[in-house]
N, C-alpha and C positions, 0 to 999 in steps of 0.2 A: 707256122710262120708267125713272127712275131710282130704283135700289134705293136706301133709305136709313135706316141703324139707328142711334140715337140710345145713347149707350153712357155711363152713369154709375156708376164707380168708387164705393161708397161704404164707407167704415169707421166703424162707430158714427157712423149721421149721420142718427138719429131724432126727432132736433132740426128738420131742415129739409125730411128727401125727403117727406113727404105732401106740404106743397103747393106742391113743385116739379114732381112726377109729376103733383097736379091742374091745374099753369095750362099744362102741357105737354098735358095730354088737350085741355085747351080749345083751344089754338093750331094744334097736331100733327093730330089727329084718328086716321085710318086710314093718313094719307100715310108713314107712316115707323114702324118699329120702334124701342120703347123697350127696354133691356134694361139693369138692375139687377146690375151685379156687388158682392155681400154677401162682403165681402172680412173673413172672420176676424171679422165682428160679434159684439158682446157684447152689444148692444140691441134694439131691436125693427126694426132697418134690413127687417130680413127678410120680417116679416108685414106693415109697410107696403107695401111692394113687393107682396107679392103681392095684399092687399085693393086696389089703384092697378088692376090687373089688368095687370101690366105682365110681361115676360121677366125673370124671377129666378133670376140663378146665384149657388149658395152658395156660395163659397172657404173650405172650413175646413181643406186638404189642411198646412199647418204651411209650407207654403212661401215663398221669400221675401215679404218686405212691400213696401209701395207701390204706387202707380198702375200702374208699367210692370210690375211682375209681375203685375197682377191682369188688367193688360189684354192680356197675354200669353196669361196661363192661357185668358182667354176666348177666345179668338181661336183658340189652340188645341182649345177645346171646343166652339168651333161654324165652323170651317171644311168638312167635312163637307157641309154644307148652304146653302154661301154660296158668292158670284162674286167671283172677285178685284177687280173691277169695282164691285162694293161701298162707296156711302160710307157713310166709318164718322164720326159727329161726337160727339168726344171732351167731354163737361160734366161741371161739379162740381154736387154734390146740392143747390146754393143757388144755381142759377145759373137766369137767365130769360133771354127771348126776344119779340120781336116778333116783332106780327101775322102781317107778311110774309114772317117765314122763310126757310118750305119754299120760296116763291115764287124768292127769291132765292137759294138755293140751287144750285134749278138754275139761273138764269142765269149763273151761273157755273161749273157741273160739265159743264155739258151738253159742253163745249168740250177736254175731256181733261185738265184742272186733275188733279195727283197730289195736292198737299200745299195748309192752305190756315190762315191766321187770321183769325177774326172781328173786330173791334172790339169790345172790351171797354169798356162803359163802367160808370163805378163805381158803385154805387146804395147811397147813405147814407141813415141813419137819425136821422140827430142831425146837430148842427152844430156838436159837439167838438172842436178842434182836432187831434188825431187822426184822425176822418175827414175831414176836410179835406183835410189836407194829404198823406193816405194816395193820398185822389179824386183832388187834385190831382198829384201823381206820377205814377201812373196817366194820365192824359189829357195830360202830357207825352210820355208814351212810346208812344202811340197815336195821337191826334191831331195830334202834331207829327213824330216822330222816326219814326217807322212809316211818316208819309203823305208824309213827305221821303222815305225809301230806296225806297218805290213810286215815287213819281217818278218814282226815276232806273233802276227796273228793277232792284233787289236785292234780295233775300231779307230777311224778315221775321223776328223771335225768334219760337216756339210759344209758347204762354200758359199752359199746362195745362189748362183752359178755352176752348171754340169755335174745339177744333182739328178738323182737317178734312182726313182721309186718302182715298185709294183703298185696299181693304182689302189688298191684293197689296202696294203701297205698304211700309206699317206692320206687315204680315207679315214681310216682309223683314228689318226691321228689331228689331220687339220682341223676339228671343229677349237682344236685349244690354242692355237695362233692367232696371238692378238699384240707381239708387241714388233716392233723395227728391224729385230733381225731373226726371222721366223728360220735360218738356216742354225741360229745358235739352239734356238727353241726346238727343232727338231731333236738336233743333235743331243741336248738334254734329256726328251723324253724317251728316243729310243735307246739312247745309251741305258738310262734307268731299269728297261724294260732289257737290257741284254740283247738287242736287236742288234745285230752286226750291219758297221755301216764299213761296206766292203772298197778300200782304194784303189783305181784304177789307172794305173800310170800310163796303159798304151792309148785309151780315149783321150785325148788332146780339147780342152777348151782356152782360147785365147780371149786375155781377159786385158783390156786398156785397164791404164793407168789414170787418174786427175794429172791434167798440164794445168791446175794451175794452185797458188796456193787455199783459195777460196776455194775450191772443188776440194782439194784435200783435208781440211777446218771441215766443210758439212759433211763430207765420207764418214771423219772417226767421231763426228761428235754424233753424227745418228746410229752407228756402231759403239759409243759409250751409253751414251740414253739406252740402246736396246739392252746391253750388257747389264745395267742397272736393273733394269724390268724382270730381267731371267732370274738372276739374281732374290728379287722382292718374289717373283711370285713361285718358282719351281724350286723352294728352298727342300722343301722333301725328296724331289728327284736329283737335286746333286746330291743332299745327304746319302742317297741309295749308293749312286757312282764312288762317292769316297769307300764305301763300303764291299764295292767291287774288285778292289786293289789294285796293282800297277794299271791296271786297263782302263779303269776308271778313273784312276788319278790321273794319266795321260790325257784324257776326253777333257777333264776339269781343265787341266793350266793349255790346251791348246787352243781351248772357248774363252775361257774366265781368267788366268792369270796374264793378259796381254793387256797394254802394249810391251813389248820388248824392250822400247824407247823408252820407255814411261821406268819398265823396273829397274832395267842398269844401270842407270845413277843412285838408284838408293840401292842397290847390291856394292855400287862401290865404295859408297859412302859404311856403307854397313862392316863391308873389309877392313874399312880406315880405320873405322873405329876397334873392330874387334884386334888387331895388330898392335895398334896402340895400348892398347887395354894387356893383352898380350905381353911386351912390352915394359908397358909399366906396373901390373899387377901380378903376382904369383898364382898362377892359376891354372889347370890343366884341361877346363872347358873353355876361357877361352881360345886359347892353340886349337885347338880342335873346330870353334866357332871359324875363327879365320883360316883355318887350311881348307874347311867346307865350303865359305864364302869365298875364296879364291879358286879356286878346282871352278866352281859355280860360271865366277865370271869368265872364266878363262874358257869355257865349254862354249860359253855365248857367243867370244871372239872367234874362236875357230871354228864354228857352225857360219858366221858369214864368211869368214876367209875361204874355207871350204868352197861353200855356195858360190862364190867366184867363179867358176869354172864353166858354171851354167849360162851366166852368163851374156847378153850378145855384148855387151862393151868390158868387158873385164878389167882391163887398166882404167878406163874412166869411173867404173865404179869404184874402185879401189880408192882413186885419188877423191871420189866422193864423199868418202866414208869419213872425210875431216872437215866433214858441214853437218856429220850426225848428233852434234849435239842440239842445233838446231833445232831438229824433231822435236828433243823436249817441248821446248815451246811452243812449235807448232798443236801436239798433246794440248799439253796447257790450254790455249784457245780454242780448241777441242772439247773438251772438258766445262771451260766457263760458257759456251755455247749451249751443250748437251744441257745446261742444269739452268739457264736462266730462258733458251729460247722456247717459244710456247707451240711453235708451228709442228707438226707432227712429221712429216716428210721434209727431209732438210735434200734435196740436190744436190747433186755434185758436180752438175752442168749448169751453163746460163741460160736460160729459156730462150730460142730466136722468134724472132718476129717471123720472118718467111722459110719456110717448111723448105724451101730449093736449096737455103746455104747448110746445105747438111754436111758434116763433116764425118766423113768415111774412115773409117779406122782400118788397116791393113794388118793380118798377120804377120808376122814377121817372116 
């Protein structure tokens, strides 16, 4: 029978764990431990947790911030008591789950699976151009780009969300997470080390969106800050990865060569020019520079057209897709955020004053 502890990280996030811990009691039951790491809270994270009736460890030791410290500390805190053997599945305090789960789960561990990602699918609230086209990114890079590199038998990016370790695994590893986005930091060190991180399209995690522009600004700016960090300090472990070839290179631009926003303007910019150049200079690399650089963009385009399908608003995101330049600038204040603010944890919620107005997020 397989051991299996259900592990959410939360930092001021009283906003959402009540009725995340309740639709997990209803689905979960006895099959699997829940356990609450109250990472340095300032709200009521803490008493909801424990009124859920759920495993609640307090972090207030002053030590590092972030997921991969908190979920270090735990792991240190309760090894003691636990089998390497152990799965530990990694969620965010606003994340759900289907029916079939546990069921699925094991069809999958039973088999010696170390490393593992859910499928994330995005679960909006509105039909704002911003969730839109946030959902739709998201099911680009899951239901196209994910379910291509299974395919062909390569390694998967972690999510942060409906990740899925052996606990020996992740032991192993967590004492080196120290920067913002300890799911890219994984993904780097296992990759390095050839650790297969296995994708799992029929485990379902549903992952909200930011409703607002302010939650979406802290989202990429503490996902650009971490980017940066992986970058400065695992410069040896992605050199390993480039070294691993197409699997590796894969792993590289699905962590590191993002945002998508961000590069398709200077891809098309880069087309303009090489056409022109093309063009007006006799030359047989450039034609070649611009046939690459348009095949490129064009790939990008029908990767979302594609992703359509998936979907729940298909015509409204479509007609969305002509506020994507937007994004840029959204990036942009992203960016000057990540690099001028000092606060280590940037939110992508507003903090509430009373723990009752919580806002319940729905599968879809």
């Amino acid at each position: 029978m397989l051991d299996l502890a259900i592990v959410i990280p939360a930092h001021n996030e009283a906003a959402v764990l009540g009725s995340t811990l309740e639709s997990l009691a209803t689905i979960i039951g006895s099959r699997a431990q829940i356990h609450v790491i109250a990472d340095h809270c300032r709200d009521t994270t803490t008493s909801i947790a424990a009124q859920a009736g759920v495993h609640v460890h307090v972090r207030n030791d002053r030590g590092p911030a972030g997921k991969g410290a908190a979920l270090h500390w735990w792991l240190t805190r309760t090894r003691p008591h636990s089998s390497p053997e152990q799965i530990i599945i990694v969620m965010d305090a606003d994340s759900r789950v289907t029916p079939d789960f546990i069921e699925c789960i094991k069809t999958y561990f039973v088999n010696g699976t170390r490393a593992a990602q859910a499928r994330l699918e995005p679960s909006i609230s509105s039909t704002t151009p911003l969730e839109l086209l946030s959902s739709l990114s998201e099911i680009v890079e899951h239901r196209v780009c994910d379910s291509l590199r299974a395919r062909l038998g390569w390694p998967v990016r972690l999510r942060g969300t409906g990740m899925f370790f052996r606990r020996g695994l992740l032991e192993k590893y967590s004492p080196s997470l120290h920067t913002s986005v300890e799911d890219l930091e994984l993904t780097v060190l296992l990759g390095a080390d050839d650790e297969p991180i296995v994708y799992v399209p029929q485990i379902v995690v549903y992952d909200p969106k930011p409703i607002d522009p302010r939650g979406a600004v802290h989202q990429r700016a503490r996902w650009l800050r971490g980017q940066f960090q992986v970058i400065r300090d695992y410069a040896a472990q992605i050199l390993r990865l480039l070294f691993r070839g197409p699997k590796g290179w894969s792993l590289i631009s699905a962590g590191l060569l993002k945002p998508r926003t961000f590069a398709l303007p200077f891809k098309v910019f880069s087309v303009l020019l090489f056409l022109h150049m093309a063009l007006t200079e006799v030359g047989l690399l450039w034609r070649i520079a611009a046939a690459i650089g348009c095949v490129s963009v064009l790939v990008d385009i029908a990767l979302y057209l594609y992703a359509l399908r998936y979907t729940r608003y298909p015509w409204k995101t479509f007609v969305a897709l002509a506020a994507s330049p937007l994004f840029f600038f959204l990036w942009l204040q992203s960016l000057a955020l990540a690099i001028v603010h000092r606060q280590r944890w940037l939110s992508s919620r507003r903090p509430i004053a009373d723990p009752s107005c919580q806002r319940s997020t729905q599968a879809p």
